[in-house]
N, C-alpha and C positions, 0 to 999 in steps of 0.2 A: 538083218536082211530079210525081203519078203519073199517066199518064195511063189505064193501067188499072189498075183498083182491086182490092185483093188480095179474094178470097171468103169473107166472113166466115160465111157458112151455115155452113162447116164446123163450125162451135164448136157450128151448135143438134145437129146428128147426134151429136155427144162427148158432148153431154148429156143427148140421146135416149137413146144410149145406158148414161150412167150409170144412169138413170131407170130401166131395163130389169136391169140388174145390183142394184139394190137393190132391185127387186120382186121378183126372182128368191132373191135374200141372203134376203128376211122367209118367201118363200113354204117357202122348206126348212126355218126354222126352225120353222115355225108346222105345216110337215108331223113335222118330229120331236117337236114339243110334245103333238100329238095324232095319234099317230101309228096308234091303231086306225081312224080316219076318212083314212088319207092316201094312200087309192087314186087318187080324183079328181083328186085336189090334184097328183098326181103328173102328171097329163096337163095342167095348167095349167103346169105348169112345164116340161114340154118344148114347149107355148107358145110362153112365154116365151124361152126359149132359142133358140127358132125366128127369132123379132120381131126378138132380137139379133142373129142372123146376116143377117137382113135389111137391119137398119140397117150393118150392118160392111159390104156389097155394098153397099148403097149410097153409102156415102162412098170406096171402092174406085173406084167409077164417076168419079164426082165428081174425084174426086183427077186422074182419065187424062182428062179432058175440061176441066180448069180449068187456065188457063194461068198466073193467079196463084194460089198457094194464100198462108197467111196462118202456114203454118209452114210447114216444108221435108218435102219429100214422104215420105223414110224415116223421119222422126219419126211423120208422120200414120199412115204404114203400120203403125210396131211400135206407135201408141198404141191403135188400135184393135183390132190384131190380139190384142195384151194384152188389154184387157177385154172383148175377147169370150169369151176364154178362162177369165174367171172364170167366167162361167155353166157354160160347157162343162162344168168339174169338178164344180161343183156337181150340175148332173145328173146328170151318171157317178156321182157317191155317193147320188144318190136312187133314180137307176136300177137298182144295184148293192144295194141295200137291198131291194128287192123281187125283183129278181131271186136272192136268194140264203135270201130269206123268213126275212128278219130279222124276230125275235117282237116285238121293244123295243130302242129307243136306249139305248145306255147311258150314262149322267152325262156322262162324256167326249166322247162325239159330240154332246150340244149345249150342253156349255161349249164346246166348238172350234167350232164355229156361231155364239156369240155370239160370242165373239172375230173369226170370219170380218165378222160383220155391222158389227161396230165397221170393224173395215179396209176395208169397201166404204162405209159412209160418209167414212169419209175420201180413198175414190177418188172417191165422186162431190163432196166439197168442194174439192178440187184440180184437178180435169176443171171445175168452174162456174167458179172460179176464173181458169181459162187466157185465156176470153175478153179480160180486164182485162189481166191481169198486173201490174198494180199492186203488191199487195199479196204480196213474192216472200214476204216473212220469214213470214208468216202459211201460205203454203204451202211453204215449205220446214221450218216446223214439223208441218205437220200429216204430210209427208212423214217424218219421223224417227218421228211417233205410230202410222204404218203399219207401218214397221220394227221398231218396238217389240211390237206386237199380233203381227207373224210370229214376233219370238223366242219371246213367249209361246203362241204356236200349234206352235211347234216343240217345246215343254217340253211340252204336252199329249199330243203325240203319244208324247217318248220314254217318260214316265210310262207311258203309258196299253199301250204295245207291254210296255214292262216287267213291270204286272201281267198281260197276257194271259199272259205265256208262262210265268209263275210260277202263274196260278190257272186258266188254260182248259187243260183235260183232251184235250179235242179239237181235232185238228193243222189238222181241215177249216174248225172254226168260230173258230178262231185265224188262217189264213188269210183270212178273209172279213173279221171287221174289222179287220184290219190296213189291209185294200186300202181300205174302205171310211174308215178314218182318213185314209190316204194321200192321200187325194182332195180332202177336206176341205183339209187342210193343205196341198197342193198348190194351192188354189184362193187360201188366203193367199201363197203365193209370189209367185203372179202379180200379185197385190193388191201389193206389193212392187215385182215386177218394174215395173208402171202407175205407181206412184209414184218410181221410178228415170228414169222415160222424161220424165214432166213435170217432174220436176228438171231433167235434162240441157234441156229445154227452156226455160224459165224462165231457168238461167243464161246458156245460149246469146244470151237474147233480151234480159237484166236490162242 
């Protein structure tokens, strides 16, 4: 018998914070869907981004002040620290889109968008998931569907680098979306990485 009892709070802040990565996943999309209106929208989502670094300090806290936690503390560390990280990029490529007065998304940056958004639902169904653990096979599956969505985030980008350097004229605006790809697809890595972390947790725990 336990006499102090492990802190289950932790699980609501993981899913605070998924909550906040999948507002942030729709709001970028929905900034490159209409992207002649997505000045504002671009200040909602460094927001957003903000609220997330919020909730990552404060499960940081939480973690040095809880003497039971209810996972092991370098897990809780890289799981949060991972998906905070998805927003981060996501920003950097909205950020980097105005800052560089990009006219138009082009096809490629939001089919890599929707693909991103598939893979962050699949973080936040594997992060709501953790609380249980019950059900490993269900998230060890959705865990390979994440994996799957970055190979094909991977295949958007070398395409998409491929025809830039073959049809853009210009080294400086061939530069810009590269970076700007990079970002994106970067932001599925980590999408990847978060589903790597709750794996190794899951079996640890299974």
């Amino acid at each position: 018998m336990r006499i102090i009892p492990k802190d289950e709070k932790f699980y609501d802040l993981f899913e605070e914070l998924a909550d906040k990565i999948e507002e942030g996943g729709k709001l970028f999309h929905d900034i490159l869907e209409k992207y002649e209106y997505s000045e504002p929208k671009l200040s909602k989502l460094k927001e957003i981004e903000h609220e997330a670094d919020t909730i990552t300090h404060r499960t940081y806290e939480k973690m040095h002040k809880t003497f039971l936690t209810p996972l092991d503390r370098e897990d809780i560390y890289a799981l949060v620290n991972k998906m905070d990280s998805i927003l981060d990029m996501i920003e950097a490529a909205g950020i980097r889109m105005h800052l560089y007065k990009i006219k138009k998304p082009s096809r490629e940056i939001i089919e890599l968008t929707r693909v991103l958004n598939e893979a962050i639902c699949g973080v936040k169904k594997i992060v709501y998931a953790l609380r249980h653990k019950k059900n490993t096979k269900q998230i060890l599956d959705t865990c390979v569907e994440i994996n799957t969505l970055e190979n094909e985030g991977d295949y958007i980008l070398r395409t998409t680098v491929a025809r830039l350097f073959e049809e853009e004229k210009d080294a400086i605006e061939l530069i810009k979306w590269k970076e700007i790809c990079e970002r994106i697809e970067e932001a599925l890595d980590v999408c990847e990485d978060v589903s790597n972390i709750v794996e190794g947790i899951v079996l640890k725990h299974g």
